[in-house]
C-alpha positions in Angstrom: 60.8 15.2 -20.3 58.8 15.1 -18.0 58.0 19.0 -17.6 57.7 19.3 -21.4 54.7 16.8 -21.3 52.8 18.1 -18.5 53.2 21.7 -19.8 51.5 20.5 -22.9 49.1 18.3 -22.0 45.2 19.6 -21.4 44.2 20.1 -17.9 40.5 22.0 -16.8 38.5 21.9 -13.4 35.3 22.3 -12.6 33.7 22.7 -9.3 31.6 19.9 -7.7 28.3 20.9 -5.7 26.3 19.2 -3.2 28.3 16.0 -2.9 29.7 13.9 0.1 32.3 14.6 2.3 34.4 11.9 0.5 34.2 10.2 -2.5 33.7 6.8 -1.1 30.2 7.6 -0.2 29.9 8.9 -4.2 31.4 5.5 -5.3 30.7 2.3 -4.3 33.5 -0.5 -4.2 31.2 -2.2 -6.5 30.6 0.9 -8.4 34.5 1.0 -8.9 34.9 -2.5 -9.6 32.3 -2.1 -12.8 34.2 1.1 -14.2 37.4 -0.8 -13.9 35.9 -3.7 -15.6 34.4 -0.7 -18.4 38.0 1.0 -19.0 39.6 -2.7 -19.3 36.7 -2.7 -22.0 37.4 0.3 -23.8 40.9 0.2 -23.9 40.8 -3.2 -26.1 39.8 -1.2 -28.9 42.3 2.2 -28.4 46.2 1.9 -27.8 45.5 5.2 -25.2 45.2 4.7 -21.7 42.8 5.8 -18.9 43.5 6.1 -15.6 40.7 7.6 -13.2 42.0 8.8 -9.4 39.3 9.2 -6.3 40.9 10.9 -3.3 39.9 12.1 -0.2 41.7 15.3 -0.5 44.5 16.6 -3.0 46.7 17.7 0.1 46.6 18.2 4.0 46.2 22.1 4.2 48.4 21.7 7.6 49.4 25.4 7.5 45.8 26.6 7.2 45.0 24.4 10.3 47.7 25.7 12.5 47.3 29.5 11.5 43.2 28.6 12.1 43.4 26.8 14.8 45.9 29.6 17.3 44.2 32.7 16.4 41.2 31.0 17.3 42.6 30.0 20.4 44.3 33.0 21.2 40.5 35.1 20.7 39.1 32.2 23.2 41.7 33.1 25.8 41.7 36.5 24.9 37.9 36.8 25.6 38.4 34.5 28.5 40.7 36.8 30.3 38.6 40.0 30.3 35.6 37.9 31.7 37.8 36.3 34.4 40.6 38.8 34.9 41.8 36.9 37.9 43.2 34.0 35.7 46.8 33.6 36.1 48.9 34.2 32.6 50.5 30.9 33.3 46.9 29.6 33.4 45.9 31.5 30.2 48.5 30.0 28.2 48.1 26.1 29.4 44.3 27.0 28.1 45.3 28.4 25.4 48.2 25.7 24.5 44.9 22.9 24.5 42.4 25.0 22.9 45.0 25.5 20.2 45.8 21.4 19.8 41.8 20.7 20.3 41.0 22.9 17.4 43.7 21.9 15.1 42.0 18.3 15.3 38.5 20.1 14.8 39.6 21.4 11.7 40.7 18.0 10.1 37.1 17.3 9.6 36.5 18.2 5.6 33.8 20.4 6.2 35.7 22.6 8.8 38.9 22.0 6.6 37.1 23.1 3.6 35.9 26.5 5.4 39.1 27.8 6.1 41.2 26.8 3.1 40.9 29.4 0.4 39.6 28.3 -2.7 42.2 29.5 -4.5 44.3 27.2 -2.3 42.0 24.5 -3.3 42.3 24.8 -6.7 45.9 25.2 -6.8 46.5 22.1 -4.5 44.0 19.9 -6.9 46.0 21.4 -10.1 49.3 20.1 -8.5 48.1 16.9 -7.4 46.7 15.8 -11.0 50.0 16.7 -12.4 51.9 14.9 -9.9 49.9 11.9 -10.2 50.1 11.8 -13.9 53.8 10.8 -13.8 53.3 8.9 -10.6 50.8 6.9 -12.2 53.3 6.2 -15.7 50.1 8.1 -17.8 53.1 10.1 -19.0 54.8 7.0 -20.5 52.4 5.7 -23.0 53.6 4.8 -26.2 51.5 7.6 -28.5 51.5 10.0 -25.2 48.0 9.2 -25.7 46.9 8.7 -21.9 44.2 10.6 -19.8 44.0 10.9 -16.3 40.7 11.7 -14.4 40.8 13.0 -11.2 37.8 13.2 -8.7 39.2 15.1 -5.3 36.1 15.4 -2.6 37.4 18.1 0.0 37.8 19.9 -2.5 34.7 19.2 -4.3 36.4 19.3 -7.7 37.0 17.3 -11.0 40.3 17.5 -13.3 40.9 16.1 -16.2 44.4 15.9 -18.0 45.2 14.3 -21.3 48.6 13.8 -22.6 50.2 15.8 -25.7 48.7 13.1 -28.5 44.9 13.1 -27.5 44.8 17.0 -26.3 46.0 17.9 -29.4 43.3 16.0 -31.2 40.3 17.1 -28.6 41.3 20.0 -27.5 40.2 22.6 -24.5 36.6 22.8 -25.6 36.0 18.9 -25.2 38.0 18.3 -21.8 36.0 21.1 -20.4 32.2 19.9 -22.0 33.5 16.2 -20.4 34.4 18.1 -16.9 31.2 19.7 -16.7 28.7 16.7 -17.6 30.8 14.6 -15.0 30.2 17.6 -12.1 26.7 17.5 -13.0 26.5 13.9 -13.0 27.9 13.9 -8.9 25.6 16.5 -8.2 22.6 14.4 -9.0 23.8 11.8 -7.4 24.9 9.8 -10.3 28.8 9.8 -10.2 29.6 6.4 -11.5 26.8 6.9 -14.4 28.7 10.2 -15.2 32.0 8.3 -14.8 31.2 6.0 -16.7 29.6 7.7 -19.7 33.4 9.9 -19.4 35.5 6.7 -20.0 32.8 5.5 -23.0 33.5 8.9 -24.7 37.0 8.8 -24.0 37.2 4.9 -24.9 35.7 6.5 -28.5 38.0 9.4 -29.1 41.1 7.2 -28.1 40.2 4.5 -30.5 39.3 7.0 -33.4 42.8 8.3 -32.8 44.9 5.6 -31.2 43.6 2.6 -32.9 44.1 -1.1 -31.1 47.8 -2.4 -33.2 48.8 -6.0 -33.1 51.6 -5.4 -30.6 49.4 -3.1 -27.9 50.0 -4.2 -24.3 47.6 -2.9 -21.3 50.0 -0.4 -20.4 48.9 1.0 -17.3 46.2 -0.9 -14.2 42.8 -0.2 -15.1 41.5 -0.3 -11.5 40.1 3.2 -9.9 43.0 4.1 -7.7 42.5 5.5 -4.6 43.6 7.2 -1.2 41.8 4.2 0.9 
């Protein structure tokens, strides 16, 4: 079930550009307490659901650190040893052994992090991570199959966007992608609960053209902005 609804629900990714290190200095917690209040809002007139997801990063990327962080420290010593050939190996290696553990932490900063993970990596790890928290998050167990899921990852600088079966089939590639790229803008101006916010009002519309409010709706999903904090 839960493989069937993932493979045809509509996922697309844009990347972000000039923005923070982590998306707590994009959003505010009072900029996250007003779009929680604005999808509570929306989703009294639409039986859909929307669920938006800020995270710090969309996965650790430990094997990139630990392949970076010893060949780095094995050209260090390397270098070290022809410009002090009368260090001892045993010597070499306990230098080498901290370098190595010294620049693994280094490269947990997001910037550094972010340098040595390849993008493809990136986009994979982001891709994986929206899917996964689709049925973590219950957006694949709405009623009509009519949640969305918004995710904003800021290591990765990137924005994904994935709508169940019921509302992709009524909006369709074209539309998740126009929404991804006037929400990437939005960040990169500076303006990411504006552009967040202007996402859920279009969404809030679609949903309730589609998935009109019934007598017997429940809120069927938490309309806070869930995050890695």
């Amino acid at each position: 079930m839960a493989g069937s609804a993932v493979a045809a629900a509509g996922s697309v990714a844009a990347a972000l550009r000039g923005t923070g290190e982590t998306m707590s200095a994009i959003l505010t917690k009072e900029e996250q307490d007003r779009l929680a209040q604005l999808i509570a809002r929306v989703e009294r007139s639409t039986a859909g659901e929307i669920v938006a997801v800020v995270l710090h990063k969309s996965a650790t990327y430990g094997s990139y650190r630990i392949a970076a962080s010893a060949v780095l420290a094995l050209l260090c010593v390397s270098a070290s040893h022809l410009i002090w050939p009368w260090v001892t190996p045993m010597e070499l290696l306990g230098a080498q052994a901290l370098l190595a553990f010294l620049l693994y932490w280094l490269l947990g900063f997001p910037a550094l992090l972010r340098l040595i993970t390849p993008r493809a990596a990136q986009r994979q790890a982001v891709g994986d991570r929206v899917k996964q928290l689709f049925i973590e998050r219950g957006v694949i167990e709405t009623r009509d199959r009519s949640g969305v899921l918004i995710l904003l990852s800021a290591l990765e600088r990137r924005v994904e966007i994935l709508g169940d079966r019921g509302i992709h089939e009524h909006l369709g590639n074209n539309v998740w992608q126009a929404m991804v790229n006037q929400l990437t803008t939005a960040i990169g101006d500076g303006k990411a609960a504006d552009g967040l916010a202007k996402i859920i009002e279009r969404l809030g519309r679609e949903l309730a053209s589609k998935f009109p409010a019934r007598p017997d709706d429940t809120d069927e999903l938490p309309n806070r902005i869930v995050t890695d904090d």
